[in-house]
C-alpha positions, 0 to 999 in steps of 0.5 A: 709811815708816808709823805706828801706833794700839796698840788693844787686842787686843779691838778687833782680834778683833771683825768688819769694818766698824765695828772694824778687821780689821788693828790699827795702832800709835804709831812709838815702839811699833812692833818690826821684824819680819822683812819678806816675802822681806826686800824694802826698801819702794820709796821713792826717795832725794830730791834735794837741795832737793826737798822744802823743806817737810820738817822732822825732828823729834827728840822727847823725853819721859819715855819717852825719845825718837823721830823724826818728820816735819813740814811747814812751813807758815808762816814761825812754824808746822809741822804734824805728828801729834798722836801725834808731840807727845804725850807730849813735852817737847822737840822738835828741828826740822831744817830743809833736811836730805836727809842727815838729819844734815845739817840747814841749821839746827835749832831747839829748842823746849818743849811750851809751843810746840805745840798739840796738838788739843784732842780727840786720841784715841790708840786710833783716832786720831782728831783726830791733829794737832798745830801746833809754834810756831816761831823765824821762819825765812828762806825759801829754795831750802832752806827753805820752806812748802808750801801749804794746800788751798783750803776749795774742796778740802773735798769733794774725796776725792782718790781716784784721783790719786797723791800723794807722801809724804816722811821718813826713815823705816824703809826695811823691815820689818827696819830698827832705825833711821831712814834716813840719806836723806830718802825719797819714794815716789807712792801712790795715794789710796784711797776711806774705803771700800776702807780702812775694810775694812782698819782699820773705820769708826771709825779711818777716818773722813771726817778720814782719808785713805788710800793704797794700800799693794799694791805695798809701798811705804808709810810707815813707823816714824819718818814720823810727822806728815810730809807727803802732798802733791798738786801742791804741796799738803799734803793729809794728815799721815802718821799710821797703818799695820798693826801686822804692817808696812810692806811686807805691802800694807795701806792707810796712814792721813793725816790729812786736812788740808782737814777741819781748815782752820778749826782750823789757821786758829784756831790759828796765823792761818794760811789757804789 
């Protein structure tokens, strides 16, 4: 389950610290490659209405089209990656769906719906959010929001629990498309200093958060702008991973959401 920055392959060849060592890349960019000993990532086939927060989205723009995950956070509003958003046109919104198929019901809508942050920066990542205005939907045991983080939550870096991410996609390194089956897997979240060793400082800022990626199970193409959830709190929106793959046991990167509270508030009304 990953996503991914294209920086330039300058970037990549300057020392750790500031610069990344191991370069991320955009989903829509990424090419499978053949995975260590062809092992699948861990993740686990969700149950029906597990995650009711989760939406697919299915993009569509000028460069063709791609898949991404969302979180439902309002009746009117989903949350998802600025990378997912841009470049689009259309989106597609599948709500309720664990055979990813098989939604509840799905909505469509133009880019005149979306509000992609403002200062969005595709080589690092940086500000990579974006909020999708909706049909107002129903809620149910299918359908229904996540919570935000309280403003209380800010200082917390969350290091050392273990939160769960969800999507559909890529199950390893060698797949060539999306999974059939809605995906979760429990990661432990890192401090910015653990994976600032792998990605440098100016992709992992303090908007950032990362999960530990050492037992191969990790986000991966096609889990873009889906959910990182802590005891029922969306605290990341799923955003980066190493360029080499999604099984090799780097870090992956969220955006994270307590950083950008007074934004979404600004943008769709919405508060914790």
């Amino acid at each position: 389950m990953k996503v991914f920055v294209v920086l330039v392959s300058a970037l990549a060849s300057v020392s750790a610290g500031i610069l990344p060592q191991v370069v991320p890349v955009p989903p829509k960019n990424r090419i499978s490659r053949p995975s260590i000993e062809g092992r699948v990532t861990n993740g686990q086939n969700a149950v029906e209405n597990q995650f009711p927060y989760q939406v697919g989205l299915s993009f569509s723009g000028s460069e063709g089209s791609w898949w991404c995950g969302g979180s439902i956070i309002d009746n009117s509003w989903v949350l998802t990656a600025a990378h997912c958003t841009s470049g689009a046109s259309t989106v597609t919104i599948y709500y309720g769906a664990t055979v990813r198929t098989s939604p509840k019901f799905t909505h469509t809508v133009s880019s005149s719906n979306w509000i992609q942050h403002a200062n969005y920066l595709s080589l690092t990542l940086r500000n990579d959010i974006s909020l999708i205005k909706t049909p107002s939907v129903t809620f149910s045991v299918a359908v229904n929001k996540i919570s935000l983080p309280a403003i209380a939550s800010s200082y917390s870096t969350y290091a050392g629990q273990t939160a769960v991410a969800s999507g559909w996609g890529l199950t390893s390194d060698t797949s060539t498309s999306v999974a059939r089956d809605l995906q979760f897997a429990h990661l432990t979240v890192i401090t910015n200093s653990v994976c600032q060793a792998t990605y440098g400082s100016l992709v992992v800022t303090s908007k950032v958060i990362c999960v530990d990626g050492s037992n191969r199970t990790s986000i991966c193409s096609g889990d873009s702008g889906g959910p990182l959830a802590l005891d029922g709190t969306l605290i990341g929106v799923t955003s980066f991973g190493a360029e080499d793959g999604c099984e090799i046991g780097f870090p992956a990167g969220f955006t994270r959401v307590t950083s950008y509270l007074d934004w979404i508030k600004t943008n769709s009304g919405i508060s914790a």
